[in-house]
C-alpha positions, 0 to 999 in steps of 0.5 A: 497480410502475413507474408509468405514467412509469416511476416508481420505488419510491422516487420514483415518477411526480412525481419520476421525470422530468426532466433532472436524473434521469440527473445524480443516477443512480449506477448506472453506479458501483453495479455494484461493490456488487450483490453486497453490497446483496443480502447486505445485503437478504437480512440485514435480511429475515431479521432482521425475520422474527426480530423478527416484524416481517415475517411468515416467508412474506413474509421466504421470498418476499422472499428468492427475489425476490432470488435470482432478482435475483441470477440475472439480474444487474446488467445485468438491474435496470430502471432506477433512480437507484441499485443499491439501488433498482433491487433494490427495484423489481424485487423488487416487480415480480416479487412484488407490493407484499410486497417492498416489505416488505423496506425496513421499518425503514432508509433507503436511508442506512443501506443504501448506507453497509453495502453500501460497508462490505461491499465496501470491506473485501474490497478492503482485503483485496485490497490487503493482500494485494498488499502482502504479496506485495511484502514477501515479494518484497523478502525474498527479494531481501534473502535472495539478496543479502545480501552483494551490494554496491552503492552507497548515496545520498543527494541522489543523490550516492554517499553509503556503500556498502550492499548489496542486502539492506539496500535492499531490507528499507528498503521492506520495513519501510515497507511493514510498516508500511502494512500495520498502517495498512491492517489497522487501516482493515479493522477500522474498517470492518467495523462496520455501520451497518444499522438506523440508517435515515435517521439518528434511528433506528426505531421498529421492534424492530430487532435490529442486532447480529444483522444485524452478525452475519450480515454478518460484521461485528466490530459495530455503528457505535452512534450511529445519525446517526454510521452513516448520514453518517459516512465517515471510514473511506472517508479512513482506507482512503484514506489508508492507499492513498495512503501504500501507493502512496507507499512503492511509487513510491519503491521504483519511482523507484529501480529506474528509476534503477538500470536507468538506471545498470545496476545492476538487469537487469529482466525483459522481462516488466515492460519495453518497448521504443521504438516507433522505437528498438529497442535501448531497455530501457524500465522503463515498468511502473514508470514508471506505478507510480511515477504511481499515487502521485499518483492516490492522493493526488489520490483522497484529496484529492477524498475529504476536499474532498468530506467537509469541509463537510457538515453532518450528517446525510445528503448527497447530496454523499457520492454522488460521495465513495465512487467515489474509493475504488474508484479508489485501492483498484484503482490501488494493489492493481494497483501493488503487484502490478506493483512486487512482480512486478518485484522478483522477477524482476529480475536485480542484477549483483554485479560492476558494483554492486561496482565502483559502490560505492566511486565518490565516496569514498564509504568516507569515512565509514568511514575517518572511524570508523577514525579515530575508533575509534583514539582521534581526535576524530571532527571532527579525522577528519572534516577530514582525510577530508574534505581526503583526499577533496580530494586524490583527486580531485586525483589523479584529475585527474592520475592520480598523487598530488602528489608532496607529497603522498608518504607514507611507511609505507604503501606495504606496506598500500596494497592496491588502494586505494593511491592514497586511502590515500596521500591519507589519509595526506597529510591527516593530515599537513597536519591534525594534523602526523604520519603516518597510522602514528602516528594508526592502524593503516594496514590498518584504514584500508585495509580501511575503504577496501575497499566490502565490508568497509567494509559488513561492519563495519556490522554495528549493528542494522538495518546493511547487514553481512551478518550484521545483515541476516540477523538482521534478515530474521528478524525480517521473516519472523516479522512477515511471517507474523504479517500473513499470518495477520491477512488470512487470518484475516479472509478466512475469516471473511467468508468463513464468514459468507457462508456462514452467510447463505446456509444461514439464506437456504436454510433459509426456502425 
């Protein structure tokens, strides 16, 4: 029971004052785990009745101590430097100096480190969840478009044509991959710590796979100094966050820029428009998506500043490492689900994506092959394309072709892309001395000239042809499921040990 200066159980009068007191408090950050420090409570009572270290009525009385706690929720704990005292003071409070039974054989070290473990790996599941919903967004869009064309960059410069499909499975690959990074940071986390105490063990018969087991945990963290200070599963789950929100505010940036160049109609739902100009389409919701990387990767940074220089065994420090967690777990989970909103519901406008793919001759590549598949050297392709691309622009500037560069033999192939044909067909004499018609067939120059067959004829694995991204979307729904399947399989099982805990919990009242 509190002393007369409001003492704690832990700390008790000499050290319950002072103006450092509010300084070393985390309570404002601890509601997050209440839920989880009673389950942790309730777990580590039942086991001490198992191995007969508490008596089983003391175990019943402690147990209904804490269901009363949790009935009067967080905002009902007295006063105290954490959660986890806070739950102890006011089970003594409410059962006399038996509940002060219930903190044989740990440490509020090992108890913290369980319950961030308790609760982080619901939010990885959270996030994972977010993320699988982004996938299956860009699946979608990369299903319905799959034959939508549209201009391809690199340094922002119109680079080839691709399609919708093609772009859209680019992140969703990435994202696939994230998601392996955040699955193995669950299982990383789901070992308990509980029964190392402060960091060298007890000498009580505690019984710490049966605890992991009621807590729904995959194991034990063995080594009992490595369960108490570790955090590396804190910076594993970040850093996982943080490549998550990297993938996301790349995916975001170019969606900024498409509707820049109206190439993507987002819905209003996740747009907003100017305060003093109203005729404004604003993709603010991705503009803030796009942030988040730089709050994730700063959480991290903090994290791993934090956890660099600390001796073993516990610290104090550690205190201030665990809320850079909550941040990037809620920041990104809230991003992915933004990005994946805003992907299904944008609106890619065929036509105009049609028109933009062929700007910059952005086909020479594809000519270049032609070429090359005629039997030139790719290099010799490569010079006259690249003097053919000379000779465009020239002609755009005049709106005409020079008349020395007037070809003969391609007039009844020029098709609507006439004028670069005629340009081919000028570098290729100036290059090699003879005309196009004697180098390779003109049509299939004039086709790889076309943006939609130029993409069609990219049909290598991963290629933006229509066929290949069909093919290639098999794959993903197959993967995609197969993650699914992982999260849901670890949702119920906590889920199942939850509700374990609860009927071993009912069984001793």
């Amino acid at each position: 029971m509190s002393g007369e200066n409001d003492g704690t159980v832990v700390r008790r009068d000499r050290f319950s004052g002072g103006p450092a007191r509010s300084f070393l408090s985390s309570m404002d950050a601890d509601h997050r785990i209440f839920a989880a420090d009673l389950a942790v409570d309730r777990a580590h009572v039942m086991m001490l009745a198992e191995q007969g270290i508490i008596d089983s009525d003391e175990a019943a009385t402690i147990l209904d101590a804490l269901d009363s706690v949790e009935d009067a929720g967080f905002d009902a704990l007295p006063d105290g430097e954490d959660v986890h005292e806070a739950i102890e003071t006011a089970v003594v409070e409410r059962v006399g100096p038996v509940g002060g039974k219930m903190h044989t054989a740990r440490s509020r070290n090992d108890e913290v480190a369980t319950c961030i473990r308790c609760r982080l790996r619901e939010d990885v599941l959270g996030a994972l969840e977010a993320v699988l919903a982004l996938r299956a967004a860009l699946a979608e869009v990369a299903e319905a478009e799959a034959e939508t064309v549209m201009p391809g960059y690199t340094h922002l410069q119109p680079a080839q044509p691709t399609t919708v499909a093609h772009w859209a499975l680019s992140y969703e690959g990435t994202l696939a991959r994230d998601t392996g990074r955040l699955l193995d940071a669950f299982d990383r986390t789901n070992e308990s710590p509980l029964g190392a105490a402060a960091f060298a063990g007890t000498t009580f018969d505690v019984d710490r796979e049966r605890t992991a087991d009621l807590l729904g945990f995959d194991g034990v963290v063995t080594n009992s100094m490595d369960a108490s200070a570790s955090r590396d599963f804190l910076l594993e789950t970040v850093a996982a966050l943080s490549s998550v929100a990297v993938t996301c505010s790349g995916l975001a940036e170019d969606v900024v820029l498409f509707a820049n160049r109206g190439f993507v109609e987002l819905s209003d739902d996740y747009s907003s428009t100017s305060s003093i100009m109203p005729q404004k389409k604003n993709p603010d919701t991705l503009e803030l998506v796009r942030a988040t990387a730089g709050d994730a990767v700063g959480a991290y940074t903090s994290l791993a500043t934090t956890l660099k220089g600390l001796p073993r065994a516990y610290n104090r420090d550690l205190q201030r490492a665990t809320p850079h967690a909550w941040e990037a777990v809620d920041d990104v989970t809230d991003a992915a689900e933004v990005a994946a909103g805003a992907v299904a519901t944008a609106e890619w406008p065929a036509e105009e994506l049609e028109a933009a793919a062929g700007e910059g001759f952005s086909t020479a590549t594809g000519v270049a092959d032609a070429l090359a598949a005629a039997g030139m050297p790719f290099r010799t392709a490569h010079e006259i394309v690249a003097l053919a691309a000379e000779h465009g622009e020239a002609a755009d500037a005049t709106n005409s072709v020079p008349e020395s560069h007037a070809s003969d033999g391609i007039s009844g192939v020029a098709g609507e892309h006439g004028a670069d044909l005629v340009a081919v067909d000028a570098a290729a004499r100036e290059v090699t001395g003879k005309p196009l018609s004697e180098l390779a067939d003109p049509e299939l120059v004039a086709a790889a000239l076309d943006p939609v067959t130029n993409v069609a004829q990219r049909d290598s694995t991963g290629g933006p042809a229509p066929d290949a991204v069909r093919e290639a979307l098999d794959d993903v729904q197959v993967a995609l499921a197969a993650d699914e399947a992982a999260v849901a399989d670890h949702e119920e099982a906590l889920a199942a040990a939850a509700d374990d805990l609860a009927a071993e919990v009912a069984a001793y009242e």
